[in-house]
N, C-alpha and C positions, 0 to 999 in steps of 0.2 A: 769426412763423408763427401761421395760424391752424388751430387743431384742430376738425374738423366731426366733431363723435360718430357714431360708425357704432353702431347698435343695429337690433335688429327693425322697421324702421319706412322708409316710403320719403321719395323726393323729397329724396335727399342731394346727387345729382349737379347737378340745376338749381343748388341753393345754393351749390355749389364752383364750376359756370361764374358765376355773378352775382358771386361773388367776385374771381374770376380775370379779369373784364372793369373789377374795380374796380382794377386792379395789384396786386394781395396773392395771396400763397402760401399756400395753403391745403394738408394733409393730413385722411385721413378715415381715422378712427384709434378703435378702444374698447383702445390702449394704455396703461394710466395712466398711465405714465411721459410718455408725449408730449402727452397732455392734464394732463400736469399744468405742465411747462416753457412751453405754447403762452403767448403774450402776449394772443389770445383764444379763448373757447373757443364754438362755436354749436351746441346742439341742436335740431335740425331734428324734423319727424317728418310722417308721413302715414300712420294707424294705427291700431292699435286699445289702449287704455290698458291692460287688464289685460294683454296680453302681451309688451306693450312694457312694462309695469314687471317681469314676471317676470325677462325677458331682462336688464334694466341687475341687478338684485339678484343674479341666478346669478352675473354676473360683476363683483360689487360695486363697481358702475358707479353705483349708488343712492347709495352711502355718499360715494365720489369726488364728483361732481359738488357735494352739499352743502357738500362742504370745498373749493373751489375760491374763490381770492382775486381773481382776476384777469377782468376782466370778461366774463358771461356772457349769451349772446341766444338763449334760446328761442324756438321757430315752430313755431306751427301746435300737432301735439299737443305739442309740447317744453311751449308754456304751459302746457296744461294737467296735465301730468305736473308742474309746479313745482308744484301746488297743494296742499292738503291732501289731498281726494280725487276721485273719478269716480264719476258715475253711471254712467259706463258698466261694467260689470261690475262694480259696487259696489267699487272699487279704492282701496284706501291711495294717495296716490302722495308727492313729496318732501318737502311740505312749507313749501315754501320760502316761497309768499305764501299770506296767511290769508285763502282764497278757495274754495269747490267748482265743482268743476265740474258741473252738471248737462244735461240733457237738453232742446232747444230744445221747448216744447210744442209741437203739432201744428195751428196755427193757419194756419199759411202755409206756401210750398211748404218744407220740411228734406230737405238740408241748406241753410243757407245757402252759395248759391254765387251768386259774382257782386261787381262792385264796388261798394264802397257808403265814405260818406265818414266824417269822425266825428263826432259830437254833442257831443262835449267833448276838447280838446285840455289840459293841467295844463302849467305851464313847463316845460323840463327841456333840454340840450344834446343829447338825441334827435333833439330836431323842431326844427333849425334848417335853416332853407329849407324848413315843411312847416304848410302852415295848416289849418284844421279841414275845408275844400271838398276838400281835395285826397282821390282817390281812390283807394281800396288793393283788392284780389284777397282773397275770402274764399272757402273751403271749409271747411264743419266745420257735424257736426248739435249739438255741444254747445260751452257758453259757460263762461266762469268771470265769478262773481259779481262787481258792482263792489264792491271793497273798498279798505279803507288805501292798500292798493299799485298802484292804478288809474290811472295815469297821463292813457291815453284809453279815451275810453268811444264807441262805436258800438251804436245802434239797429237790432236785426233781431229783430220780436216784442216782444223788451225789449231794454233797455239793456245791454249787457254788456262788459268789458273787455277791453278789444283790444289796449291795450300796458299791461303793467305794470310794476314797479321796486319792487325793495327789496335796496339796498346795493350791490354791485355784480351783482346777478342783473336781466336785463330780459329780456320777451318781447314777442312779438306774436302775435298771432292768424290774423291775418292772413297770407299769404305774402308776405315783399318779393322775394324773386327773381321773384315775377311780376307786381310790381306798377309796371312801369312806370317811369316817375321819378321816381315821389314814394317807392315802394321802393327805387331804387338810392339815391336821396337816402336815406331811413331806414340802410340798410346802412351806406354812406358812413359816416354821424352815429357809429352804434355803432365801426365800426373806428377810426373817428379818436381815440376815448375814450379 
């Protein structure tokens, strides 16, 4: 079973059909108990960070997720809620990869929306059947920095990390429920982990 976090934050439902077109059962759950039993667990989001971290900590959903062994796929703001923190509302947030998130400068049009490919693909059983040309769905006016845990890296303004990993925690930036086939490939990759 897979557990889709339900918290303050939208674009749950797309990622439980993308799932469900992939033959997996999915529940959308902030029940510990059932996110903690799931075989995987995906944090989705479309949102704003400080009230999306309010929301998981009232219901120490904050503390849950970190302690979670079984592998996890952030999107979208889920990435950046892994991070240490946000510019956006100057926000704490999990921790998880040693990265900030800040705020796209205002050079070009923000937010970045639209497909774009990546500039640097790192090895990993994520991206099998998924080469650097291939093109992925982005929405989001802020980035998390490329750090340690930077798997791939995509170009918009700068450089910034689009999928990361560290241990069994992985995100993307990007949305794969909208990204076509080289999304449903990416989802694929993660649930077969």
């Amino acid at each position: 079973m897979i557990a889709i976090i339900k918290y303050n934050a939208g674009n749950i439902r797309s990622v439980q059909n993308a799932i469900t077109r992939l033959g997996y059962e999915s529940i959308i759950t902030d029940n510990p108990d059932e996110i903690k039993l799931a075989d995987k667990v995906i944090f989705p989001g479309v949102g704003e960070a400080s009230s999306a971290m309010q929301y998981l900590k009232e219901r120490k959903l904050d503390e849950l997720i970190i302690s979670l062994k079984q592998p996890v796929l952030g999107i979208c703001l889920g990435l950046q809620l892994m991070c240490t923190s946000s510019e956006e509302g100057n926000t704490q947030c999990l921790g998880i990869f040693d990265s900030q998130t800040k705020q796209f400068p205002p050079k070009e049009k923000v937010p970045h929306m639209g497909w774009n490919n990546f500039s640097e693909l790192k090895s990993s059983e994520l991206f099998t059947n998924i080469a650097v040309e291939d093109d992925v769905y982005y929405v989001h006016g802020y980035y998390a920095e490329v750090s340690n845990n930077t798997l791939a890296i995509c170009d918009y303004i700068v450089p910034f990390s689009s999928v990361m990993q560290k241990n069994n925690f992985y995100a993307m930036q990007f949305h794969p429920e909208k990204s076509a086939d080289a999304g449903e490939q990416l989802l694929k990759n993660f649930l077969k982990l």
